[in-house]
N, C-alpha and C positions, 0 to 999 in steps of 0.2 A: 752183357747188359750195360745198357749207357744210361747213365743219370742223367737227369737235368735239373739245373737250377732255374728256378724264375725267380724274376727280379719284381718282388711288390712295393710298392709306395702304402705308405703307413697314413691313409687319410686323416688321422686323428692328431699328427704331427703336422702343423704350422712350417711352410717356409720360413717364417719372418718368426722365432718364436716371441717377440716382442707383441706383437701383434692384438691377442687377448688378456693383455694386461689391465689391471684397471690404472687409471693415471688421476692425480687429484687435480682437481678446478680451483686451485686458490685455497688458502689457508690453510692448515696442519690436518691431519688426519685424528687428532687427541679429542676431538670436540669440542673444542671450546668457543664457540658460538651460542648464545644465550640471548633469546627475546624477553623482553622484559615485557610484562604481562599489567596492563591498568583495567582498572578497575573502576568503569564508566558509573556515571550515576542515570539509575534509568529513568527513561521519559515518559510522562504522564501526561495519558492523553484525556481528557473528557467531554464528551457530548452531551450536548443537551437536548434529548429527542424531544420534539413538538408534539408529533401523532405515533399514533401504532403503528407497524407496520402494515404498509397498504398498498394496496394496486395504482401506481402510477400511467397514466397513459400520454405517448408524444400526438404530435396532430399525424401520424404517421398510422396509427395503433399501435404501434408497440409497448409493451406492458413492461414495467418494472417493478417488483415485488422490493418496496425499502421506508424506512421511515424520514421523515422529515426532523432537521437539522437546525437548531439557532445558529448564528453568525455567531454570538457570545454568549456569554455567560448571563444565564436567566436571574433580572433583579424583579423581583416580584414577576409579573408579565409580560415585565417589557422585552422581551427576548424580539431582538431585530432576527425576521423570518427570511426576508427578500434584502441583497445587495448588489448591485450594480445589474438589477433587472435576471439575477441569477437565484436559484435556491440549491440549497444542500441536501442531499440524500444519501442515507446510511444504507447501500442496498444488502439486503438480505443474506447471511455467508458469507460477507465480508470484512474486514476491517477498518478501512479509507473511507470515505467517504466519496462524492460526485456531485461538480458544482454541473445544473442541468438548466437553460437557459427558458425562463418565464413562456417565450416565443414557441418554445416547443413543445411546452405542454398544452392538452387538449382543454378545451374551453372548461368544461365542468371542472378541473384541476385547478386553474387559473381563479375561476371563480371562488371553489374551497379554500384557497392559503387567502385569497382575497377576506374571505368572513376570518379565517384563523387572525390574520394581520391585524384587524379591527376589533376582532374582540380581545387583543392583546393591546390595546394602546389604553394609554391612561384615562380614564374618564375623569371629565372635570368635576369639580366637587359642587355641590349646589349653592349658590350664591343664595343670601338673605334676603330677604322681601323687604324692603325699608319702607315704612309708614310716614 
């Protein structure tokens, strides 16, 4: 009876046993790398809505469900509605705002911030009847 030997290669053994080492990228292995953590102050946003939310339409039909937006900060009524032939709307689900340009909206829209604008502006005070 004759024996034999075979000769197996051990897949699990590395040529190179270096190979699956880990190796470090720069600075110690101890940890001592440390982010320093600030502590912002948060930003405060506030809107001044004009109208409820409403159905916005372009000369396109496209409808956008959002409210209307002053430029600034409302002093009595004077809240600037319209700036550089732009208005601001707060759409619906969102948080940002959209500057949407006068030209795009359909005429009856144009026409409503039109009364909004006006009945927002100062009315002059009645002058005395002098005898």
């Amino acid at each position: 009876m004759s024996s034999a030997i075979a000769q197996v290669q051990n897949p699990l053994l590395p040529k190179t046993p270096t190979a699956f080492e880990t190796r470090n990228a720069g600075g110690t292995a101890q940890g001592d790398v440390s982010v320093e953590k600030k502590e912002g102050k948060p930003t405060k946003i506030t809107y001044t809505a004009v109208t409820d939310s409403r159905d916005w339409k372009d000369t396109t039909g496209k409808v956008i469900r959002a409210r209307l937006l002053a430029f600034d900060a409302a002093k009595g009524d004077e809240a600037n509605l319209v700036r550089d032939g732009k208005i601001r709307l707060l759409i619906d689900g969102t948080k940002n705002f959209s500057l949407l340009s006068l030209e795009k909206l359909c005429t009856e829209d144009r026409a409503y911030i039109g009364t909004l604008a006006d009945a927002r502006k100062p009315k002059a005070s009645p002058q005395k009847a002098t005898e």
